[in-house]
C-alpha positions in Angstrom: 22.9 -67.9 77.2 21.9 -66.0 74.5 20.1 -62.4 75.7 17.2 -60.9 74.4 15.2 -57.3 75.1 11.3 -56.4 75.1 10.1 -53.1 74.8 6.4 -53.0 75.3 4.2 -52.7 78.8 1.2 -54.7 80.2 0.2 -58.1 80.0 1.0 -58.9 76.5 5.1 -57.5 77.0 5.4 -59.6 80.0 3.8 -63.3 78.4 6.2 -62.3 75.6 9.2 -62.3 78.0 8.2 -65.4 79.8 7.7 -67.1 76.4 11.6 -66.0 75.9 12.9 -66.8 79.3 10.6 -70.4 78.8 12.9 -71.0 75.5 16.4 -70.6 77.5 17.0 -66.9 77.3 18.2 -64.1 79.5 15.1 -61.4 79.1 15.1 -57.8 80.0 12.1 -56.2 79.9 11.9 -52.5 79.0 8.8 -50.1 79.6 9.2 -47.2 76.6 6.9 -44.8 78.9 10.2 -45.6 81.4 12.7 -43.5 79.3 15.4 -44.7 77.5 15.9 -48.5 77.4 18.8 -50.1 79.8 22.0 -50.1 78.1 23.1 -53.1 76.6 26.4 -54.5 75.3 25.6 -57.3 73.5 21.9 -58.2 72.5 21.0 -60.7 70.1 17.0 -60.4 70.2 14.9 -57.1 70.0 11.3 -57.6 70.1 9.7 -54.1 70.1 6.0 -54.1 70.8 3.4 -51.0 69.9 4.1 -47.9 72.3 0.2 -47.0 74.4 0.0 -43.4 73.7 -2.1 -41.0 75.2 -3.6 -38.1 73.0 -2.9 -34.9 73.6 -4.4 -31.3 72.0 -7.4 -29.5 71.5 -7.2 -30.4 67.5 -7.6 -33.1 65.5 -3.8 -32.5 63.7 -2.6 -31.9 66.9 -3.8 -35.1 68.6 -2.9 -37.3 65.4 0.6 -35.4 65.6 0.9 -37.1 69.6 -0.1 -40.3 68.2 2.7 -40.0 65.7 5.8 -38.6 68.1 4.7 -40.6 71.0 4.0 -43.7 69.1 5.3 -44.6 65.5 8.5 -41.8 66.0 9.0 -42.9 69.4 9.9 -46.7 68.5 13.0 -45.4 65.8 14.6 -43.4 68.8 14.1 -46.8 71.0 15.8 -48.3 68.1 18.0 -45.9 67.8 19.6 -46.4 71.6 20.0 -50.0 71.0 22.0 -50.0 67.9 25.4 -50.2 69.5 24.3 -53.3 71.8 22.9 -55.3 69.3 25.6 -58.4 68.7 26.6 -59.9 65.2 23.6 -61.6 63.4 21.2 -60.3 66.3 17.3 -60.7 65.1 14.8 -57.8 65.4 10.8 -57.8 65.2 8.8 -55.0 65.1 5.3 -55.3 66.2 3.0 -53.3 64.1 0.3 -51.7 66.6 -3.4 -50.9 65.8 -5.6 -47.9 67.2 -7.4 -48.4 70.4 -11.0 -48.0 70.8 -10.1 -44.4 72.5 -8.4 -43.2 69.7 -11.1 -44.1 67.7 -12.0 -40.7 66.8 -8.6 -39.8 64.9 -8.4 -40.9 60.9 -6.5 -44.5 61.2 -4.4 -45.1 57.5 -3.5 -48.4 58.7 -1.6 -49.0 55.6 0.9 -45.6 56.3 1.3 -46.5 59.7 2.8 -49.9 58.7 4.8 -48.1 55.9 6.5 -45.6 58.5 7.1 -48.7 60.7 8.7 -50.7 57.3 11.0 -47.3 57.0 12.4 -48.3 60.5 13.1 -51.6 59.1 14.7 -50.6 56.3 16.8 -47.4 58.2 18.0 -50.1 61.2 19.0 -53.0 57.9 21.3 -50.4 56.1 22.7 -49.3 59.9 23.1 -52.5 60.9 24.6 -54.2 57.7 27.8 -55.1 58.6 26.9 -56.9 61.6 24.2 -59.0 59.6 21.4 -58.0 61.8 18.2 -58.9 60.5 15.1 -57.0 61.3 11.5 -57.4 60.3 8.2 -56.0 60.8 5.4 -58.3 61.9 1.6 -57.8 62.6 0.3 -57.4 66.0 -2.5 -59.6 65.1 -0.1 -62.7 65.6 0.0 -65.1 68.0 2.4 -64.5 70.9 3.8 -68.0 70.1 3.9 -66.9 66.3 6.0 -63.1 67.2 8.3 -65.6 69.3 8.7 -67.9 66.8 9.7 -65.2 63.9 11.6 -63.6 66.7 14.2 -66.7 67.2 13.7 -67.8 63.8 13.0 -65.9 61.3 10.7 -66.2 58.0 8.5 -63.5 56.6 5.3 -62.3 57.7 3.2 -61.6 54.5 0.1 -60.0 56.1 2.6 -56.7 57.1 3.9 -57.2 53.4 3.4 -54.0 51.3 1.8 -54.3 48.0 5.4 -52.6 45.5 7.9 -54.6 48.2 10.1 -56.3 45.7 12.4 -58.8 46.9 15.0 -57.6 50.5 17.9 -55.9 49.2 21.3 -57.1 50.4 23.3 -56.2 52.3 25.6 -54.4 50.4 22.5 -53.0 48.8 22.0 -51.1 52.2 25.2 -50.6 53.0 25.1 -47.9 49.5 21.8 -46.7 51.2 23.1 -45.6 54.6 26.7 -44.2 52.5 24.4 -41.9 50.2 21.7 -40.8 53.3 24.5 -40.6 55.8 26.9 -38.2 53.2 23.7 -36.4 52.2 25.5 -32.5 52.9 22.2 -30.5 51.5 18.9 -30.2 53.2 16.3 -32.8 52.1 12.6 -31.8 51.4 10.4 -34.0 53.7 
């Protein structure tokens, strides 16, 4: 039986895992406000769902910097922990997230938020390489039967597409990546 891990809370995380378990699968189910996720030895689906985050500071940067650690910076460490339990040719989905109606108020650049989330993509592809893991972003708009379906199957979702993606590179392609960012001796202006 092939096993498969959901980070996410509420309603939405748990129809998602019963979709899973529905299709023959052994499903954990992992609530990111929980801590770190369970460990793993051998996963070969990771569907990561939008981290709720609640605002913090008296400031406008300092409540859009909470958004960003506990949301968008929070899902690479989740990713992060579960790189050594993901199996040869596992799948990976990343479920881009939208702004609730309470955070309303903060500046919303829908289009950087999905770029930062295509970074963990891209970072987790040239980590993960050599096992052939193959991760994609995806748009929270989607039908739970739609993430499910690009989950165990693959394909491309072109609404989370950005406008200069060229074509994926290859493996080897990231492999050079993570060799010339990993061996990186200097400090790097962000």
């Amino acid at each position: 039986m092939r096993t498969a891990l959901v980070s996410g809370a509420g309603q939405r995380a748990n129809e998602l895992a019963d979709r899973l378990r529905a299709a023959g699968h052994d499903v954990s189910l992992h609530d990111p406000a929980a801590g770190a996720p369970p460990s793993a030895d051998h996963v070969d689906y990771y569907l990561q769902l939008p981290i709720t985050v609640t605002l913090e500071g008296d400031s406008l940067v300092a409540r859009v910097h909470s958004f960003l650690s506990g949301g968008l910076l929070a899902r690479f460490a989740l990713v992060e922990q579960l790189l050594p339990g993901l199996s040869q040719g596992a799948r990976v989905v990343l479920v881009s997230g939208n702004t609730t109606d309470s955070a309303a108020a903060l500046p919303d650049d829908q289009h950087s938020r999905l770029a930062l989330l295509h970074v963990l993509a891209h970072a987790a592809k040239a980590e993960l390489a050599e096992r052939d893991v193959r991760v994609q972003v995806v748009s929270g708009d989607r039908s739970d039967e739609e993430i499910v379906d690009y989950l165990l199957h693959g394909g491309e979702d072109t609404s989370v597409r950005l406008l200069d993606e060229t074509a994926a590179p290859s493996s080897k392609q990231y492999e050079d990546w993570r060799t010339e960012v990993m061996g990186l001796m200097s400090p790097v202006t962000a």
